[in-house]
Biopython code that builds the backbone (N, CA, C, O; Angstrom):
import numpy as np
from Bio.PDB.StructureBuilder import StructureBuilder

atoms = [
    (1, "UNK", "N", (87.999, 102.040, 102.259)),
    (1, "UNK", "CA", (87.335, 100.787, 101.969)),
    (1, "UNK", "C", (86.195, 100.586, 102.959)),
    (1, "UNK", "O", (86.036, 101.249, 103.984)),
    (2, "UNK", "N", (85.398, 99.562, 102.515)),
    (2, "UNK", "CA", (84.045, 99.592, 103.319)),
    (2, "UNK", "C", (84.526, 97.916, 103.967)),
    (2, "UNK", "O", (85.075, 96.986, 103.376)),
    (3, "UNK", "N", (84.008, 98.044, 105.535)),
    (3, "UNK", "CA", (84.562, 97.649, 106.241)),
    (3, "UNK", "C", (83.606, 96.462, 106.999)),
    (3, "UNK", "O", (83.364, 96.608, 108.197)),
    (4, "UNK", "N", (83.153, 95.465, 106.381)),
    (4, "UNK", "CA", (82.241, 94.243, 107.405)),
    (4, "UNK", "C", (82.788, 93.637, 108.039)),
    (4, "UNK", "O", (83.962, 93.543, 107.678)),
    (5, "UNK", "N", (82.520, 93.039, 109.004)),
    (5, "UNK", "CA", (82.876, 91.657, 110.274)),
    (5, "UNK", "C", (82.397, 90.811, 110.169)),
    (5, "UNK", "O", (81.276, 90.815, 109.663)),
    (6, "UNK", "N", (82.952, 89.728, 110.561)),
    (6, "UNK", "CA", (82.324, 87.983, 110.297)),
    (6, "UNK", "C", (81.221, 88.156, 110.896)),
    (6, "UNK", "O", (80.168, 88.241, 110.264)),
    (7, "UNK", "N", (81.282, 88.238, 112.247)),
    (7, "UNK", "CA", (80.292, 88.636, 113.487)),
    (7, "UNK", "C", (80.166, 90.119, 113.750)),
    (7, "UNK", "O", (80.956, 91.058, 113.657)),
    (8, "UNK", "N", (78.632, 89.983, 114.190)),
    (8, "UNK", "CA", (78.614, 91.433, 114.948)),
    (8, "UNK", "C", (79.275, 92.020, 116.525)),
    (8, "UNK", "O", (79.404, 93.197, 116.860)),
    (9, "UNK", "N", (79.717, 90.472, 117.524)),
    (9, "UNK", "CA", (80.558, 90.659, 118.303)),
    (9, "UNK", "C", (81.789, 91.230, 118.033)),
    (9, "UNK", "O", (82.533, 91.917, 118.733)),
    (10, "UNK", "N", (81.859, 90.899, 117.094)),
    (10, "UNK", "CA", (83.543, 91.725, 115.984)),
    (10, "UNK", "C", (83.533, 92.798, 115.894)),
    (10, "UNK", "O", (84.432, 93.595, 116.159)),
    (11, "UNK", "N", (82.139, 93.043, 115.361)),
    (11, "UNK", "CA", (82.219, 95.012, 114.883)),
    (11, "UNK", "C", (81.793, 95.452, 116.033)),
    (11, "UNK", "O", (81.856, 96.675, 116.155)),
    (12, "UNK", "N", (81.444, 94.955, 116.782)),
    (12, "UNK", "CA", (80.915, 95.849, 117.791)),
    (12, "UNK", "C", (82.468, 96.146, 118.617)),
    (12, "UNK", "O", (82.857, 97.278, 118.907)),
    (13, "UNK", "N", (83.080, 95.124, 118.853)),
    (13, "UNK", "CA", (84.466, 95.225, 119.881)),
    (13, "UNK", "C", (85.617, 95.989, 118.740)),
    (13, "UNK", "O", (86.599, 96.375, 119.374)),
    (14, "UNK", "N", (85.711, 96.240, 117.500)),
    (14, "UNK", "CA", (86.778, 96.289, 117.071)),
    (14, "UNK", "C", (85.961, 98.191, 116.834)),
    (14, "UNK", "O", (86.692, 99.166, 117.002)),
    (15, "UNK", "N", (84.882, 98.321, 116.560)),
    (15, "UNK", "CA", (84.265, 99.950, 116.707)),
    (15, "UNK", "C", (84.097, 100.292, 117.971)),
    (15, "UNK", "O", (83.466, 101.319, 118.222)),
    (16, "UNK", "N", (84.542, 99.628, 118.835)),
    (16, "UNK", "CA", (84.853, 100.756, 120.061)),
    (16, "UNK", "C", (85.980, 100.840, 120.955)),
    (16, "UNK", "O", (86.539, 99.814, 121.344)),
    (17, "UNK", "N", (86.325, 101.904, 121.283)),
    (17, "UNK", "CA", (88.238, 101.791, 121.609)),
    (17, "UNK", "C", (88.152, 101.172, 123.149)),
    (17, "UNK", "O", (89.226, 100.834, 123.646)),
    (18, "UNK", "N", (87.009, 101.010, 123.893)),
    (18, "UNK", "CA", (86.997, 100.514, 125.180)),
    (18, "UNK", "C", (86.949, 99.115, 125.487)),
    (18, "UNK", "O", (87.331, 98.457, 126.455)),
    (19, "UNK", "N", (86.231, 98.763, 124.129)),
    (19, "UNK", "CA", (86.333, 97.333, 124.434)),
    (19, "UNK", "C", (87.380, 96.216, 123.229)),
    (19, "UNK", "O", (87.403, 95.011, 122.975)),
    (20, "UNK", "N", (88.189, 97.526, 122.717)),
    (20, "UNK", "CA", (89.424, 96.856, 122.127)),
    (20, "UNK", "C", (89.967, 96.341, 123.132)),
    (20, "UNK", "O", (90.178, 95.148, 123.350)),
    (21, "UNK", "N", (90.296, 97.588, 124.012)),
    (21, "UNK", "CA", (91.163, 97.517, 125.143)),
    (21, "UNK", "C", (91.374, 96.987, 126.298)),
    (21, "UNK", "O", (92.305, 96.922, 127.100)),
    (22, "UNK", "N", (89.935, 96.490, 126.184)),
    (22, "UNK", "CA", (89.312, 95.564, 127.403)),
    (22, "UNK", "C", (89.470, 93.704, 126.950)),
    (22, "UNK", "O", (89.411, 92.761, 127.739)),
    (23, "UNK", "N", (89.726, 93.638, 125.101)),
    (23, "UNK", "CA", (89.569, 93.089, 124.451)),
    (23, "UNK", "C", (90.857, 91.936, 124.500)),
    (23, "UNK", "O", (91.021, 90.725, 124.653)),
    (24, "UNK", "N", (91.592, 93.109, 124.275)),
    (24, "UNK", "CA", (93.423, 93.080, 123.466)),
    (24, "UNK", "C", (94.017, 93.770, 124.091)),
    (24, "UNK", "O", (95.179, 93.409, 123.904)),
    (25, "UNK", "N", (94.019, 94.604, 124.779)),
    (25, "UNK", "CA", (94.970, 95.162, 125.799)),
    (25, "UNK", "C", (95.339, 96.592, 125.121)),
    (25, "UNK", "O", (94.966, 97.048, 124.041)),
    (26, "UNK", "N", (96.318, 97.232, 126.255)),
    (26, "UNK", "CA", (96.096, 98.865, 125.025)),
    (26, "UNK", "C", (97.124, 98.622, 124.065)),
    (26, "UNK", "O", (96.831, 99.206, 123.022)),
    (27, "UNK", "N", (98.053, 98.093, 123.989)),
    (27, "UNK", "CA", (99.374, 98.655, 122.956)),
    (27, "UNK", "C", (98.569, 97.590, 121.811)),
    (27, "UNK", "O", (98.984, 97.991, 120.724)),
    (28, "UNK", "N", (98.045, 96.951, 121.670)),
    (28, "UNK", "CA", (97.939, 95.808, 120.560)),
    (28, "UNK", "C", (95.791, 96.967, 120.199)),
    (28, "UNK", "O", (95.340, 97.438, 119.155)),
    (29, "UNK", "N", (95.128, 96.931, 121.767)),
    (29, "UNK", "CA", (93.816, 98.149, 120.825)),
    (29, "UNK", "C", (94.538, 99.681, 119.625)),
    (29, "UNK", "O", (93.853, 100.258, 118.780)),
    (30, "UNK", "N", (95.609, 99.902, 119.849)),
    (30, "UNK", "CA", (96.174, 101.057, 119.772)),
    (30, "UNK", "C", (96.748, 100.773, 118.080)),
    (30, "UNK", "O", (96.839, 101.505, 117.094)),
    (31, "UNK", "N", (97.049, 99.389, 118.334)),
    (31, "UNK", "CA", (97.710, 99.232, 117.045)),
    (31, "UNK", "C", (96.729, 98.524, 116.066)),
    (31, "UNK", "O", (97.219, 98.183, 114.989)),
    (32, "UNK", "N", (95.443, 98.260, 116.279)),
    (32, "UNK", "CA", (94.340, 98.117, 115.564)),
    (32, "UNK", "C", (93.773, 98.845, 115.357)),
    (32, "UNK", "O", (93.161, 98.700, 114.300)),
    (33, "UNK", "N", (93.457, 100.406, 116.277)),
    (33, "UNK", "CA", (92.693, 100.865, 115.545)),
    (33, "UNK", "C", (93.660, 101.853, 114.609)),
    (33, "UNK", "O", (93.137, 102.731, 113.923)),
    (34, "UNK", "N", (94.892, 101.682, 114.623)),
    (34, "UNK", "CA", (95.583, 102.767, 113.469)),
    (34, "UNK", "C", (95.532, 101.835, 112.224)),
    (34, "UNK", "O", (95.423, 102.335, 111.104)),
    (35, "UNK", "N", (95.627, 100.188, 112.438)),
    (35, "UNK", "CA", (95.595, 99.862, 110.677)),
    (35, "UNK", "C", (93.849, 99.535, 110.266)),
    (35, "UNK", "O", (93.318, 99.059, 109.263)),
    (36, "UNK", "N", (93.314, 100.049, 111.570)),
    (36, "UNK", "CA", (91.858, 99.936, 111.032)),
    (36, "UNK", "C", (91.265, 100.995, 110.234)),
    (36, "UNK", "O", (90.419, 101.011, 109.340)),
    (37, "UNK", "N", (92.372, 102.389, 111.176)),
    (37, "UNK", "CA", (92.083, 103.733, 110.319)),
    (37, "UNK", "C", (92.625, 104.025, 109.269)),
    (37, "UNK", "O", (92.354, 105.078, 108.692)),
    (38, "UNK", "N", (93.665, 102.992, 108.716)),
    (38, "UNK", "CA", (94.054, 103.156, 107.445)),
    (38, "UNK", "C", (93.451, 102.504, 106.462)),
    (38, "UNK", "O", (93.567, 102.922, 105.310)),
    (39, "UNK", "N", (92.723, 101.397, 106.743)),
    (39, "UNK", "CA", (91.940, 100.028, 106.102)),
    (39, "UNK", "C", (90.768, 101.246, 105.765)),
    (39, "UNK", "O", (90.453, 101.295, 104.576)),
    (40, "UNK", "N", (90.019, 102.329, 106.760)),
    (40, "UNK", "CA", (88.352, 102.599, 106.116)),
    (40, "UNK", "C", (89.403, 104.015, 105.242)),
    (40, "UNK", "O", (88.844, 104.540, 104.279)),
    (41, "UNK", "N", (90.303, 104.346, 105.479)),
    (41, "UNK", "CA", (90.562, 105.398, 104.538)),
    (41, "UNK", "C", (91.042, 105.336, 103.344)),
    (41, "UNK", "O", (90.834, 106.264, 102.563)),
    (42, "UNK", "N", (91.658, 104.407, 103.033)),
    (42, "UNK", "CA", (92.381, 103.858, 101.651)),
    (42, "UNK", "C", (90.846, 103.610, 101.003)),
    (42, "UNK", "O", (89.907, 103.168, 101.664)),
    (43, "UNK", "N", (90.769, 104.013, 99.451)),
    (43, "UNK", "CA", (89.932, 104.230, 98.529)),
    (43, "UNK", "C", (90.126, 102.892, 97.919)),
    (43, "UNK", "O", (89.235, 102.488, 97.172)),
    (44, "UNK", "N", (91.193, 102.128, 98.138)),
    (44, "UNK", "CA", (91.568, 101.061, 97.351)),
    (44, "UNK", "C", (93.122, 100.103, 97.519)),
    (44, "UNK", "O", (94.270, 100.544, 97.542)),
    (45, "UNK", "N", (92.654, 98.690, 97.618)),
    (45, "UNK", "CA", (93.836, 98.041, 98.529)),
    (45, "UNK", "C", (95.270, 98.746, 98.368)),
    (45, "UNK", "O", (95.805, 98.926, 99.462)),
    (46, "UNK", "N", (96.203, 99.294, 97.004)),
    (46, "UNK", "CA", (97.179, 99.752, 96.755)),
    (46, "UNK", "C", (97.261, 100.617, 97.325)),
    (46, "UNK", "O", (98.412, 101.051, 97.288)),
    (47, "UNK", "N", (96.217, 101.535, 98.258)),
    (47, "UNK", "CA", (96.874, 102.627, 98.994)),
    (47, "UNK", "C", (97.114, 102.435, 100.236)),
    (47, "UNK", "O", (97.360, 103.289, 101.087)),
    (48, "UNK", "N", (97.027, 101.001, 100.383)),
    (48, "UNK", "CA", (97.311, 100.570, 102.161)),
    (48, "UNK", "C", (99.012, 100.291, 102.035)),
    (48, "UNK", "O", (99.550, 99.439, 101.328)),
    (49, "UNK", "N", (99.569, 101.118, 102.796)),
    (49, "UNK", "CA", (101.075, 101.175, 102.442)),
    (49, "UNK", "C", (101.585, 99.396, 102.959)),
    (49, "UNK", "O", (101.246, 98.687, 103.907)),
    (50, "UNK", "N", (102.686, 99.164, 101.607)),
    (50, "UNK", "CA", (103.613, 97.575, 102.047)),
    (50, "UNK", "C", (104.591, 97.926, 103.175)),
    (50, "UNK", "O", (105.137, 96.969, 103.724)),
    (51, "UNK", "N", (104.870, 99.079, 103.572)),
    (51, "UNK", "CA", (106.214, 99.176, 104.152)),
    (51, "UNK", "C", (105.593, 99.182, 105.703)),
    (51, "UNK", "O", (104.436, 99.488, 105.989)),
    (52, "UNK", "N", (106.565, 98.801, 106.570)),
    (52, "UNK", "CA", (106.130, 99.024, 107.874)),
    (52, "UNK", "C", (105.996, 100.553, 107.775)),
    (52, "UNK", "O", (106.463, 101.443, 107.065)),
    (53, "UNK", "N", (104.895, 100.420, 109.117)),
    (53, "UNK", "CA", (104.296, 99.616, 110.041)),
    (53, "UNK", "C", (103.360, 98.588, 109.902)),
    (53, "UNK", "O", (103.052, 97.715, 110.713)),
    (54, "UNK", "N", (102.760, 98.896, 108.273)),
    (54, "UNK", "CA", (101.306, 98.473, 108.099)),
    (54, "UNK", "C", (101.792, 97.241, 107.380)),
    (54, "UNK", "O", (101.286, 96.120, 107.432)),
    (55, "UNK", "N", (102.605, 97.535, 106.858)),
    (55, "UNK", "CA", (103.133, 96.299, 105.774)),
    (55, "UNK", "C", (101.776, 95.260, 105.484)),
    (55, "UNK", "O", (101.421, 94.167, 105.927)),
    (56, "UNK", "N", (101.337, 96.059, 104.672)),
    (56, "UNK", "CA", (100.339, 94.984, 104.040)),
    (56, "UNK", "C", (100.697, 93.958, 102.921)),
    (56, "UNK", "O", (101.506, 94.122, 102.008)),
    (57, "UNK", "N", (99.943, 92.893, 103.177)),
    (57, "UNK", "CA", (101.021, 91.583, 102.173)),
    (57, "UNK", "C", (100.060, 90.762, 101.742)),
    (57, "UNK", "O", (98.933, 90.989, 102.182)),
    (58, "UNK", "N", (100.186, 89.935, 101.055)),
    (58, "UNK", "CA", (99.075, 89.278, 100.856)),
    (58, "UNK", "C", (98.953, 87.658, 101.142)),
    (58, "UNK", "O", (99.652, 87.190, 100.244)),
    (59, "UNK", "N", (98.602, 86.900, 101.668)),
    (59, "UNK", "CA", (98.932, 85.615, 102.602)),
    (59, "UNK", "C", (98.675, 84.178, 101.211)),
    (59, "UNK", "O", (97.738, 84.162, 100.413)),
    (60, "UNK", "N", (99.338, 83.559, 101.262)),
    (60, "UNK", "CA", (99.550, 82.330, 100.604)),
    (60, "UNK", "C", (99.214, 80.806, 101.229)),
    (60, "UNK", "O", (98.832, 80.547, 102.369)),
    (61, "UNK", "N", (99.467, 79.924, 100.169)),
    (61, "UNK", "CA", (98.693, 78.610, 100.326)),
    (61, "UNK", "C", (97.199, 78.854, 100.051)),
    (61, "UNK", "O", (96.509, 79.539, 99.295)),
    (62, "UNK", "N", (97.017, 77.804, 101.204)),
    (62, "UNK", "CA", (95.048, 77.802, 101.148)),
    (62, "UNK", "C", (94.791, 79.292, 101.576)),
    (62, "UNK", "O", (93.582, 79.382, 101.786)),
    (63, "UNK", "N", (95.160, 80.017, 101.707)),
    (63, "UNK", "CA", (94.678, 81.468, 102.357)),
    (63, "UNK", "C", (94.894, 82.554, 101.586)),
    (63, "UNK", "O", (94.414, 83.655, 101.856)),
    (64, "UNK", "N", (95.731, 82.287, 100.437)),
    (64, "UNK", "CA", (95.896, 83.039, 99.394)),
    (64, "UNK", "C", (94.842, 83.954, 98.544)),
    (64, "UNK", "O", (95.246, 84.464, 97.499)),
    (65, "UNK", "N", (93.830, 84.116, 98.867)),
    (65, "UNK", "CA", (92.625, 85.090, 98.619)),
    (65, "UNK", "C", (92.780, 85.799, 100.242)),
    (65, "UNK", "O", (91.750, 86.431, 100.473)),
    (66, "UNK", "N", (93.650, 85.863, 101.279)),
    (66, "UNK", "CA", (93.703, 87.032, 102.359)),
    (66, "UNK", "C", (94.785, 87.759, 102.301)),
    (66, "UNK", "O", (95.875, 87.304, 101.955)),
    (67, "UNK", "N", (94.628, 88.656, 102.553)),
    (67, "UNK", "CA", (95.771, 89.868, 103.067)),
    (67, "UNK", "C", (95.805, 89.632, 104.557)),
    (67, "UNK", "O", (95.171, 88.781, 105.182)),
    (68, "UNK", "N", (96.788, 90.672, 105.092)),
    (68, "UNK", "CA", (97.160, 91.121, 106.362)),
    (68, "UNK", "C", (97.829, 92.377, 106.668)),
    (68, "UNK", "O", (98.635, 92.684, 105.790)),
    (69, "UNK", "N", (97.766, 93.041, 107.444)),
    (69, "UNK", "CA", (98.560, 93.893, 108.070)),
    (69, "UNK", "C", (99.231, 93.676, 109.057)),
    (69, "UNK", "O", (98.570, 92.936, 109.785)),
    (70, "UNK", "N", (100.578, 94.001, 109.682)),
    (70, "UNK", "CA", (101.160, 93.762, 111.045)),
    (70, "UNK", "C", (100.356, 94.353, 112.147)),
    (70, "UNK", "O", (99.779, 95.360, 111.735)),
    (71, "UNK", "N", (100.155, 94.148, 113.150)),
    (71, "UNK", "CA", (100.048, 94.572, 114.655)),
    (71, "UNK", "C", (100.930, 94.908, 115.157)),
    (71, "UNK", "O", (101.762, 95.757, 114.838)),
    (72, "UNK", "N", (100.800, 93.952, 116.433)),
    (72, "UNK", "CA", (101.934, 93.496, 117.511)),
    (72, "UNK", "C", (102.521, 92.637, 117.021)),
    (72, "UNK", "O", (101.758, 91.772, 116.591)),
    (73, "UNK", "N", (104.119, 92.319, 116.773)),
    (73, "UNK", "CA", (104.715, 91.217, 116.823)),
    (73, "UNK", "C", (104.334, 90.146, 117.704)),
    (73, "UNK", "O", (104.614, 90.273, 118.896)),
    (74, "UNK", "N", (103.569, 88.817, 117.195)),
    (74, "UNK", "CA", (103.692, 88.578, 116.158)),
    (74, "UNK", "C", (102.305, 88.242, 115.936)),
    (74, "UNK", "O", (101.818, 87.118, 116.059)),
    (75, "UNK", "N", (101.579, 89.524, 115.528)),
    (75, "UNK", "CA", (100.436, 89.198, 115.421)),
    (75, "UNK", "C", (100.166, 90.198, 114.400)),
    (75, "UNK", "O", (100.868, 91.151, 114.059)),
    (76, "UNK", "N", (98.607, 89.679, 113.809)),
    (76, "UNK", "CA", (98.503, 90.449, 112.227)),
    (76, "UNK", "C", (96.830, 90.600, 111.995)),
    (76, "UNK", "O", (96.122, 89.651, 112.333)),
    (77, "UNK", "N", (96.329, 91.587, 111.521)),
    (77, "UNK", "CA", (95.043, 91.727, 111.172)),
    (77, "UNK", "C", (94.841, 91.055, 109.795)),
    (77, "UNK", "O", (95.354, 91.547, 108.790)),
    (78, "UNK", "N", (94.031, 89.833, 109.745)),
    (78, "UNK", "CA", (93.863, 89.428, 108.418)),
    (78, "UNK", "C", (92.228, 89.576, 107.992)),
    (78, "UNK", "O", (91.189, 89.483, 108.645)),
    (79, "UNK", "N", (92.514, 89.842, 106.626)),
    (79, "UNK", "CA", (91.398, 90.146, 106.640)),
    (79, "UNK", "C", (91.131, 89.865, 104.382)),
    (79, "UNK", "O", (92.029, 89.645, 103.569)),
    (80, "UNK", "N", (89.893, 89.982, 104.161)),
    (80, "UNK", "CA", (90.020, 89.348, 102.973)),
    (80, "UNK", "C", (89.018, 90.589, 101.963)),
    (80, "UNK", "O", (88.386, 91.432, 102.601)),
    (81, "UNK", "N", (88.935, 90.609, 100.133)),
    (81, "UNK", "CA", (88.428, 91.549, 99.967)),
    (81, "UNK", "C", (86.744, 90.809, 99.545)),
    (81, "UNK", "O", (86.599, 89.672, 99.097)),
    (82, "UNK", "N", (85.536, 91.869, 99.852)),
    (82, "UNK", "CA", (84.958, 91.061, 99.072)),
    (82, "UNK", "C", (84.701, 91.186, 97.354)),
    (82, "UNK", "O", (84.310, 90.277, 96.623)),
    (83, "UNK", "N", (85.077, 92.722, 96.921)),
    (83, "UNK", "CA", (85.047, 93.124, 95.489)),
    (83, "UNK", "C", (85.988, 93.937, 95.442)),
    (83, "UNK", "O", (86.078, 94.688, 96.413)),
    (84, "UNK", "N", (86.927, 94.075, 94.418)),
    (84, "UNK", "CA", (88.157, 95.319, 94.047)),
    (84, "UNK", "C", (88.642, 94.683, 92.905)),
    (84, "UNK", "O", (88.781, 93.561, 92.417)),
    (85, "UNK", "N", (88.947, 96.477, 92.568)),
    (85, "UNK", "CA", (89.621, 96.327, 91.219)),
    (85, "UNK", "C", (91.361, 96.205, 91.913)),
    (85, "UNK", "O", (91.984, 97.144, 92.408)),
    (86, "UNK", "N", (91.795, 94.935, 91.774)),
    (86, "UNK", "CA", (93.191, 94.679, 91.434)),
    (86, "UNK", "C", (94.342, 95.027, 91.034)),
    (86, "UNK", "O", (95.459, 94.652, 91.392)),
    (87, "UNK", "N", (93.844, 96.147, 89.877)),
    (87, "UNK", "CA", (94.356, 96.576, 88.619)),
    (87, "UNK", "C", (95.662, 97.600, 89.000)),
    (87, "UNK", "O", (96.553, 97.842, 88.185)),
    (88, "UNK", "N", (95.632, 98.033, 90.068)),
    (88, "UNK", "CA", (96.499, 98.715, 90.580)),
    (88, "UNK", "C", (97.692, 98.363, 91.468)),
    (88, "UNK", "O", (98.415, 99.232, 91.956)),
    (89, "UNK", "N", (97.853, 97.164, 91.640)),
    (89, "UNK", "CA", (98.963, 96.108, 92.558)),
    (89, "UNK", "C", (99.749, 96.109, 92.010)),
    (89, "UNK", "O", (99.588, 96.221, 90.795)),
    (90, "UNK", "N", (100.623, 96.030, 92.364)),
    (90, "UNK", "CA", (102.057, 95.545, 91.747)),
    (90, "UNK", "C", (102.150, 93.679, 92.094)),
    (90, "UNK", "O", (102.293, 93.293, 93.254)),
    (91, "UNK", "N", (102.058, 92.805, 91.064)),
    (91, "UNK", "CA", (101.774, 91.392, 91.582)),
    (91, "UNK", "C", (103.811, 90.967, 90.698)),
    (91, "UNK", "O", (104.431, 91.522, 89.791)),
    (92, "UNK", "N", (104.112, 89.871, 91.528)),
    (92, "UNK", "CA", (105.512, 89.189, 90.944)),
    (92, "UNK", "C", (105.183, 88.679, 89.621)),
    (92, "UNK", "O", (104.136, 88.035, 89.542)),
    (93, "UNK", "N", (105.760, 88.816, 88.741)),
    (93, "UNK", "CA", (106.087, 88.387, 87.205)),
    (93, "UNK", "C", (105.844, 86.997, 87.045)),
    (93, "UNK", "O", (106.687, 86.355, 87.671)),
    (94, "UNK", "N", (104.993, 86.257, 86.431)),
    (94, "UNK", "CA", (105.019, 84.428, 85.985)),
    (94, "UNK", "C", (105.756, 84.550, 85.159)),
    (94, "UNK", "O", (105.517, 83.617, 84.392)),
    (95, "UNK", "N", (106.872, 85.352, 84.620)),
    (95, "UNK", "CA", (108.032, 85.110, 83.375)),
    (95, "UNK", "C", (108.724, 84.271, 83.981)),
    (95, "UNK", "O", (109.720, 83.789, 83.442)),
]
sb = StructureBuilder()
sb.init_structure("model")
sb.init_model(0)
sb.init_chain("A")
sb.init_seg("    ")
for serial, (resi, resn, name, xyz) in enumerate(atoms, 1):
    if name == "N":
        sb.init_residue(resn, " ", resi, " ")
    sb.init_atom(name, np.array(xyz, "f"), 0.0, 1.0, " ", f" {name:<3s}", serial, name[0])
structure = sb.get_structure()
């Protein structure tokens, strides 16, 4: 997936492993940049695995257009799409 930041202070700290770490500390830089390296490699949200570690989910209420991935307990990369085909999710039944 193709990968923007709100801010460019964002992309700049979250594209470099020194100032993750300088950022967020190492075990929590360490664990961003592995669901970051799964976020630019997945071709499409369904291949970002649900199961831990990454457990990607998709967030509800007013926020219900974001996803997330786990981090550090208890913390989570959220993040939102701006175009995708859907079509491939498994979504809960309105029956």
């Amino acid at each position: 997936m193709e990968i923007t930041f709100r801010t460019r202070k964002l992309e700049k700290v979250f594209n470099a492993a020194d100032d993750l770490q300088k950022s967020y500390g190492a075990r929590m830089a360490r664990a961003i940049m592995m669901r970051m390296t799964v976020l630019r490699a997945a071709r499409s949200l369904a291949l970002v695995p649900t199961t831990p570690p990454d457990r990607r989910h998709q967030l509800s209420g007013d926020r219900d257009e974001q996803f997330a991935v786990d981090l550090v307990q208890p913390y989570r990369l959220v993040f939102r799409l701006k175009f995708e085909d859907l079509s491939g999710i498994s979504w809960p039944s309105s029956h």
